[in-house]
N, C-alpha and C positions, 0 to 999 in steps of 0.2 A: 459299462462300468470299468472293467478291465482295459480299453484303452485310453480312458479317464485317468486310471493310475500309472500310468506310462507317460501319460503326455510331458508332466514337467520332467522326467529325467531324461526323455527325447531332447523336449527343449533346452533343458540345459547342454546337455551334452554337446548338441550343434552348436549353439553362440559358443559354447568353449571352443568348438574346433574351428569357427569362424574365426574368432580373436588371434585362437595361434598358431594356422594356417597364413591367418593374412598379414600377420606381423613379426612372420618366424625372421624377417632381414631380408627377403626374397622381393626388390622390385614388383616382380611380373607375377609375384603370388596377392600384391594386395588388392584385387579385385573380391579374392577370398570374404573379406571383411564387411564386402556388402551383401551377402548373406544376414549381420544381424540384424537389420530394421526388419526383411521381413517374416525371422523368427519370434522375433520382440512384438510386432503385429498377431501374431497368434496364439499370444500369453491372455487363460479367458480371465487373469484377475489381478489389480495390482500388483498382488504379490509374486506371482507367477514374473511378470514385467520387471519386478525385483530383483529374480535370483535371475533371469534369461540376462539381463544386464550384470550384474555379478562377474556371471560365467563368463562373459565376453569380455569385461576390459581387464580382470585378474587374469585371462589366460591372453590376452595381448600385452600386458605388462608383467610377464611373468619373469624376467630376468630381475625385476628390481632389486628383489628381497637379497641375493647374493651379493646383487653388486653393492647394496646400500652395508652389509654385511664386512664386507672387502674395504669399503670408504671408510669406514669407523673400525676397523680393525676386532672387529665384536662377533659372538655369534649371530646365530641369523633372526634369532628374532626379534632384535631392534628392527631388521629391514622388511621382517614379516609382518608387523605393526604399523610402521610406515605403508605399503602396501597395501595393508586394509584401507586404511584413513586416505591413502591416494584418491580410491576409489570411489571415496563416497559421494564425490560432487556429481559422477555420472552418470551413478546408481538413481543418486535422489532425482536428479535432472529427468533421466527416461522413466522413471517412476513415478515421477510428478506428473508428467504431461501425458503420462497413457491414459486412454479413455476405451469405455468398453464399446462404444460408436464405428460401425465401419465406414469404408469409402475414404471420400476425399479428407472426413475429417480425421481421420487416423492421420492419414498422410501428412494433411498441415500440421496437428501436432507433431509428428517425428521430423518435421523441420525447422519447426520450433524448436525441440530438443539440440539438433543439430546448430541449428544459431546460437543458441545460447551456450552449448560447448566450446563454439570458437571465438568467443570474442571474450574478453575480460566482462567480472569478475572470473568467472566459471573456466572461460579459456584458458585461463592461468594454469590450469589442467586439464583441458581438453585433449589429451593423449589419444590415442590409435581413433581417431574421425574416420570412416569409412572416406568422406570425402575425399581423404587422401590418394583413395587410388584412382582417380580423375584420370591423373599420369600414366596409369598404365593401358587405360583404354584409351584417353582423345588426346594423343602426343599433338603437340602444335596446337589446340583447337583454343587453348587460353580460354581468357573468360565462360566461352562458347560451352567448352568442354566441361567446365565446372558448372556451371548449370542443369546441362546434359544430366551429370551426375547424380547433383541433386535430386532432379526427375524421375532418374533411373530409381536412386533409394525411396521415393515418396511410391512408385509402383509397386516397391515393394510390399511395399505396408496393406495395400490394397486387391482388391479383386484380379486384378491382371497381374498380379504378382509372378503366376507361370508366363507369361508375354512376355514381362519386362526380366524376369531370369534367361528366359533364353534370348534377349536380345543384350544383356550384358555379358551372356558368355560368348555370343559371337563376337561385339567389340575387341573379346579377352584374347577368344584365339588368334583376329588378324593381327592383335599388336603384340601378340607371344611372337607370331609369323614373321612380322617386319620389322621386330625392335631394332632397333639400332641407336649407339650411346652418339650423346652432340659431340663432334669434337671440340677440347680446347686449344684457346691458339697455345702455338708454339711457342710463345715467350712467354707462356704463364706458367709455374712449376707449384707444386705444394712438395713441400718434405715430409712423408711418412717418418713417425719417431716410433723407437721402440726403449723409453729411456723409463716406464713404470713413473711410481711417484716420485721418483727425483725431478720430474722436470716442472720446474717453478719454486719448487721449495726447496733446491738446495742451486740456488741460482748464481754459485760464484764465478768468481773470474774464469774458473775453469771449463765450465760447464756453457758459459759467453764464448770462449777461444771458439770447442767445442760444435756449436752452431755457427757462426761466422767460416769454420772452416765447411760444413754443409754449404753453404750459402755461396764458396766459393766454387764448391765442385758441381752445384748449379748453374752459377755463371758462366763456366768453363764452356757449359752447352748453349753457348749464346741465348739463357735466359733473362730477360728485363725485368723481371716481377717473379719475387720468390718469397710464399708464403710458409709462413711455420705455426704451429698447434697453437691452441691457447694457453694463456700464461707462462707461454716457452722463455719470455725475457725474466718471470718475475714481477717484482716490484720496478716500475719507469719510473726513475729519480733520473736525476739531472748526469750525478756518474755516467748509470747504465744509458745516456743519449749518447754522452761525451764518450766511452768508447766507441759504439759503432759508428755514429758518424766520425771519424777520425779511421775507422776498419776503412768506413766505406770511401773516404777521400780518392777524388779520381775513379770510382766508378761510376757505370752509369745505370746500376742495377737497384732497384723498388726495393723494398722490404716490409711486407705487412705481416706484422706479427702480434700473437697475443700475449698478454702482460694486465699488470695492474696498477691502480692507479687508486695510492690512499688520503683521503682527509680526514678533517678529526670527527667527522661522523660514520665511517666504514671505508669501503673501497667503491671503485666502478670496474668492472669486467670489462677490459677494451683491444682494442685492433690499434695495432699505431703505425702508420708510415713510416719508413726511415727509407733518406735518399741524401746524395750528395748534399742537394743544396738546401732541404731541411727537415724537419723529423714533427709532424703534428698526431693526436691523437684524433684516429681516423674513425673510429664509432665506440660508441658505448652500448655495452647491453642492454636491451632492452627488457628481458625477464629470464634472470640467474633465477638459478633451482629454487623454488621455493622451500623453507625450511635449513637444508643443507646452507644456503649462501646468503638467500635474501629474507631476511629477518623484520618484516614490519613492526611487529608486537613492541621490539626492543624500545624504537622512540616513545611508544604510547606509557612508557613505565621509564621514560627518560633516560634509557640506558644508550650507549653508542653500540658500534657492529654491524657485521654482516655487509651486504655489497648492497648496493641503490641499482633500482629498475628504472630505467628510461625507455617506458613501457610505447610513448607517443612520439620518439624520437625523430627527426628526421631515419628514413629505413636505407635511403642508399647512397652514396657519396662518388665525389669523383676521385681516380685515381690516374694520374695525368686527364689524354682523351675518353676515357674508360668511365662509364658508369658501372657502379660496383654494387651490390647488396650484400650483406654480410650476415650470417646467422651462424651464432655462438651454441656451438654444444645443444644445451636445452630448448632455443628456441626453435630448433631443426623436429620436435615430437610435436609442434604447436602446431595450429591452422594460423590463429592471426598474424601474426609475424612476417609469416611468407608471404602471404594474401599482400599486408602493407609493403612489403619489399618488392614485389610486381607491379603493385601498381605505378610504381615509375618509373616502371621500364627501362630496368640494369641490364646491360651488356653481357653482365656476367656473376655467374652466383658464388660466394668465396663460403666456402662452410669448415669450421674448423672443432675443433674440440680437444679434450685431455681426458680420453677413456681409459686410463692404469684402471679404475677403480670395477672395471666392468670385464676383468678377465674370467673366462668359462660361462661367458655372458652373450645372448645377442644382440646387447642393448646398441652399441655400435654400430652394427648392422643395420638394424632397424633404422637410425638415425641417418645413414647413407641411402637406405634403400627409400625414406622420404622426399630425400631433399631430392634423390633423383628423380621419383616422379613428378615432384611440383617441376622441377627442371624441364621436366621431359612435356609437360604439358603447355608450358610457356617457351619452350623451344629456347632456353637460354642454357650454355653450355656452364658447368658449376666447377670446381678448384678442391678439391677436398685437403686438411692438411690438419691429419690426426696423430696424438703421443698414446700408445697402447703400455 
């Protein structure tokens, strides 16, 4: 009876320290996070399966609530309410599919849960996926790896659960042993920015010189391709082309940068090329923040606003010889996104953002130490080019 009444605050306790152990921003900690399937496996009731999920994705998204706090200039619990409501598709999701049946059929359920977190509707918020840390144990193994994965979490659920924990933490330690980051080529640069919310919303001539002179003390270093954060231009009007190309006349240096791009129904979140001979808009987001950016509801009530998802876009583009995959800020916490962005086999991964809003935050982190593992498992080297 007595360790009856222990058992759920054990359990809870762990998926919490799984959640924010394995998503403290640490690469080579997020093997951590596949600890929760097989705590969430030993929940004996719904409800239990309830709060064991709770604990885990609130203390893996536990930066929200400030940074959402910082976004909106408000106290914190506009972002502590967001935060609840974040949760709830993951909660319901591992809540729904738990079953009091052991063996393999636990297992297929928690990979059902897992499919259903990464793919839209659901993936829309499929945040901290154990899946994600693929990367850190089967660098290179691509698809291979990711399946592995999968394996390795479905054991957890199940009877060999101590097998497949110590054959994941041996994975953990030889690739703690032999990490090593991919290089990138040497004519790729990103521009680390530290310009807060001014950069994109006060986007005048001055703030244009500004990065153009960045851009030059990039090239200086005989780089070809120089990328800057998202929404660094602004709004892309016809002006803001006609300056830079005109900067850029007679070089012969790339420029992908993010900006935005409005019509009378809202904006698109995009990457645009800018080059001597001409400047096109190089991707569109494929899923802006829900709520904060991307507003469905708006049309249903006939209202304009908010940015448009081009959830099924084409995922990777060319940049000269270069096949390129591009993941905007929020698409970098997702599984689907990167999944589709692999699968055609890009050269190279450009991941950018505009975190001002996440200072005293590791949401940043987190977002790097992703895309590095998908990186790292698909052995493609990535660009990072963040404004803090």
């Amino acid at each position: 009876m007595h360790r009856d009444r222990l058992r759920l605050p054990v359990l809870f306790c762990s998926s919490a320290a799984a959640g924010w152990i394995g998503w403290s921003g640490e690469p080579s900690l997020l093997p951590a996070a596949m600890a929760f399937p097989g705590i969430w496996s030993l929940a004996r009731t719904r409800w239990q399966a309830s709060a064991v999920s709770s604990a885990y994705f609130l203390a893996a998204s536990s930066g929200l609530p400030q940074g959402v706090a910082t976004f909106y200039a408000a106290d914190l619990w506009p972002g502590l309410l967001l935060w609840l409501m974040a949760s709830t598709s993951f909660v319901t999701v591992h809540t729904i599919v738990w079953t009091g049946s052991s063996g393999w059929k636990r297992a297929c359920c928690y990979l059902v849960a897992c499919l259903v977190m990464a793919i839209p509707p659901f993936g829309i918020t499929g945040w901290a996926s154990p899946l994600t840390a693929a990367g850190a144990l089967f660098a290179g193994w691509c698809w291979l790896g990711l399946i592995a994965t999968a394996a390795g979490l479905a054991a957890m659920t199940t009877r060999l659960r101590p097998a497949a924990a110590v054959t994941i933490a041996g994975f953990w330690l030889w690739s703690a042993a032999t990490w090593t980051d991919i290089e990138i080529p040497n004519d790729w640069r990103g521009v680390e920015l530290e310009m807060g919310s001014a950069l994109g919303r006060d986007a005048g001539l001055a703030q244009q010189r500004d990065l153009l002179a960045m851009v030059a003390r990039a090239q200086a270093n005989q780089v070809d391709v120089v990328i800057l954060p998202e929404g660094a231009l602004g709004f892309w009007t016809p002006t803001v082309e006609r300056l830079w190309r005109r900067a850029l006349a007679g070089n012969d240096v790339t420029i992908l940068a993010g900006a935005s791009v409005a019509d009378a129904s809202g904006y698109d979140n995009v990457l645009v090329q800018i080059g001597r001979a001409e400047s096109r808009i190089l991707y569109r987001q494929r899923m802006p923040v829900p709520i904060a950016m991307w507003q469905p509801w708006r049309t249903w009530v006939g209202q304009n606003g908010g940015a448009h998802a081009h959830a099924f876009q084409p995922a990777d583009q060319m940049v000269g010889a270069t096949r390129v995959a591009v993941l905007i800020c929020y698409e970098q916490l997702l599984v689907w996104p990167v999944l589709q962005s692999m699968s055609g086999a890009p050269d190279i991964v450009v991941a950018i953002g505009n975190g001002w809003w996440t200072s005293g935050t590791s949401i940043v982190d987190v977002q790097r130490a992703a895309v590095l593992a998908w990186a790292r498992l698909f052995a493609k080297p990535v660009v990072f080019s963040f404004n803090t």
